[in-house]
N, C-alpha and C positions, 0 to 999 in steps of 0.2 A: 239822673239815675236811669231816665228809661232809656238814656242813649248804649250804658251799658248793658244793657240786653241788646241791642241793635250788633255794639261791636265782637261782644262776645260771641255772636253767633255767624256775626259774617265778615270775620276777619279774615278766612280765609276763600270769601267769593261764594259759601254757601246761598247766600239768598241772591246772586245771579242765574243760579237754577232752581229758586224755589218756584210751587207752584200758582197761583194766582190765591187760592182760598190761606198761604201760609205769607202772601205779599199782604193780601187784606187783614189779618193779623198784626203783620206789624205795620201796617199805616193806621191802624187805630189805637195800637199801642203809642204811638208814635203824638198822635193827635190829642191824649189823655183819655183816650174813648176807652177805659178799661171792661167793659163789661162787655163789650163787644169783642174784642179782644180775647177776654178770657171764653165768651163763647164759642170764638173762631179754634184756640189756641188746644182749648179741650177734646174737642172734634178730630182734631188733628194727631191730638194725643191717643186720644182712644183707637185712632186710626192707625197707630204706628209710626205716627212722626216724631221720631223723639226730639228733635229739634223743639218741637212744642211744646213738648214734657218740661225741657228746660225752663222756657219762657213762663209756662204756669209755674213751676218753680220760684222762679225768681217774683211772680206776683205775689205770691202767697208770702215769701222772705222780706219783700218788703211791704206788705199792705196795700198792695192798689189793685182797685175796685173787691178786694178780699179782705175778709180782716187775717190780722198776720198771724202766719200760722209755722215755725220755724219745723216743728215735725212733718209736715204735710210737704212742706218745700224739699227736705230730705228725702221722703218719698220718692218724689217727682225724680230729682237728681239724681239718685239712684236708678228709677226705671230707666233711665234715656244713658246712663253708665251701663247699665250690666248688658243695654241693648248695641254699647259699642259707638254711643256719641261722647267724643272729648269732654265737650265743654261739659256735660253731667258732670262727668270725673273730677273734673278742677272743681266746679262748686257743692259737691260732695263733702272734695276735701278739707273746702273752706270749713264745712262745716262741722266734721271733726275735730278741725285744727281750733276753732273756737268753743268748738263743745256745744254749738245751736241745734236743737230737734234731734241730736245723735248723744252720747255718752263719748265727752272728748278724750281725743284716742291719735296720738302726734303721730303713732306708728303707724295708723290706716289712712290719715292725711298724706305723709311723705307715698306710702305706695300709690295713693289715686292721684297725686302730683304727679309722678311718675307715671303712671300710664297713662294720662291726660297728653305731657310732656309727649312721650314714646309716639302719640298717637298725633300728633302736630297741631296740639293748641299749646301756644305762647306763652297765653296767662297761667297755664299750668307749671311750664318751665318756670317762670317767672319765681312762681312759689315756690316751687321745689326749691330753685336757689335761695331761697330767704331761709328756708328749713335749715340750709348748710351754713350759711351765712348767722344762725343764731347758735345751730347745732343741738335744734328739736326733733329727736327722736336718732335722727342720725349724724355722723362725729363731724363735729365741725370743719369745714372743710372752705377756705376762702376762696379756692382758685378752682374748686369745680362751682363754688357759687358764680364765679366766674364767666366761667364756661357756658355756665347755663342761662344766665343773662345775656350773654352776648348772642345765646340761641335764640332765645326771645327777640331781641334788638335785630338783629338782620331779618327777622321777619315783620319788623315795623312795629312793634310795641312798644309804646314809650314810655311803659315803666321800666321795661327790660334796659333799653338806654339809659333812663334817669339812674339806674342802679349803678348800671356797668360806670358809669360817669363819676360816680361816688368811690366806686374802689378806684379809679384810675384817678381822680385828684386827692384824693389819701392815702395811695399804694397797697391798698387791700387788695391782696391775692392776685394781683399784676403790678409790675414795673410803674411807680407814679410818672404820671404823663398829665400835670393840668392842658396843657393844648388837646389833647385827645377829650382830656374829661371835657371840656368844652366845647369839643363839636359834637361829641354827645347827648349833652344837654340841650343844644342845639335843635340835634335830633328829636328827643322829647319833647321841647317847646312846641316844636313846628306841629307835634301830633295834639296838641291842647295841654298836655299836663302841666299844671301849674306849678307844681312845686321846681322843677328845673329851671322854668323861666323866673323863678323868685331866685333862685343858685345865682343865674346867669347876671341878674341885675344887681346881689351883691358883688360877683368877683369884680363887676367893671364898675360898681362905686368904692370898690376898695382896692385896688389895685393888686388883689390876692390872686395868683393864678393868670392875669393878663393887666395889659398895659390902661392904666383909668384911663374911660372914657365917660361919662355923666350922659351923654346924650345916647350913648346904648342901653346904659343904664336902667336910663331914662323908659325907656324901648320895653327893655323886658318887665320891668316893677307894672309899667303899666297893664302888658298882656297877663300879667302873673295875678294883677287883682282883678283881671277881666275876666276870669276864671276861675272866682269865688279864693284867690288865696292869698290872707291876710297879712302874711309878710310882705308882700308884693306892695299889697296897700298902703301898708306902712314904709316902704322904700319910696315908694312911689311920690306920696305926703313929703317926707323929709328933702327929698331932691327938690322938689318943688318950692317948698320952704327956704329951703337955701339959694334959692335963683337960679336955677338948672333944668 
């Protein structure tokens, strides 16, 4: 968990120019040191860094060194959105789109997707396209869900990948391509996300989508439960079982 505050907020190289009192924030974050942390992070906050606003956001969302406070963490997200940082905006939205610490509201989620999105955070495209992709709040729409995970994806996000991977090996709102879905998946493995490397370890124990191979298999079931994911685990067990 505390690594997604890390990449949320320096996906795009921001904390290669943070300043030394916003690095010693998150090396304590980092370290579990939350109290330190939230000291440094509030400082920052109060100061105009809404980079920080985020990060006390996200403590307060999930409880650490604070007790949880889903109103409070809306706050925060909002201060660091209305002040013109992304990532506010995308977990703003989350938290309309779930209804936590705001009155949920799909139609003030898709716009702060959207301007998340617009403003070049990932995970906000990312969302947006799920919005299209369920056709919450607006018309469902498969091939700009599309679109907008692939935005995500070429900027190195691996759920945006694992997504686009999904429609392209079931032909949702692009041409089915399993050889594409699979270097796609690929690509999300290689960033940590488990769930694609659990994808990748069934198609090559089943020969769904590429040629069985048990010993790639093999490969990904195991990265896949190296990374807290139970299907993986359970692939992983059964190959094993079976002498592979």
């Amino acid at each position: 968990m505390i690594k997604l505050f890390v990449g949320a907020l320096c996906v795009f190289g921001s904390c290669l120019f943070a300043g030394d009192d916003f690095k010693s924030g998150m090396a304590a974050l980092e370290k579990g040191e939350f109290q330190k942390a939230i000291n440094i992070h509030n400082k920052l906050c109060i100061a105009s860094d809404f980079r920080s606003c985020v990060i006390l956001g996200s403590m307060h969302d999930g409880g650490y060194g604070v007790k949880q406070n889903k109103f409070k963490a809306a706050e925060l997200y909002k201060l660091a959105c209305d002040n013109g940082d992304p990532t506010g905006c995308d977990m703003l939205g989350e938290k309309y789109q779930n209804g936590e610490g705001v009155e949920k509201s799909f139609g003030k989620a898709a716009g702060l997707y959207k301007k998340a999105c617009d403003s070049g955070d990932v995970r906000g495209c990312c969302n947006l396209g799920g919005m299209y992709h369920y056709g919450q709040f607006v018309k469902q729409d498969q091939q700009k869900a599309a679109q907008l995970f692939k935005k995500a994806c070429d900027r190195k996000y691996p759920e945006g990948c694992f997504n686009l991977g999904l429609y392209y090996f079931n032909g949702n709102g692009v041409v089915m391509n399993p050889e594409k879905a699979i270097d796609l998946f690929k690509q999300a493995c290689a960033g940590d996300f488990g769930s694609a490397c659990s994808n990748l370890g069934a198609i090559y124990s089943s020969g769904q989508g590429a040629k069985v191979d048990h010993k790639q298999a093999k490969h990904f079931f195991k990265k896949a439960c190296d990374l807290q994911e139970e299907a993986g685990c359970q692939g992983y067990k059964t190959l094993t079982r079976d002498g592979y």
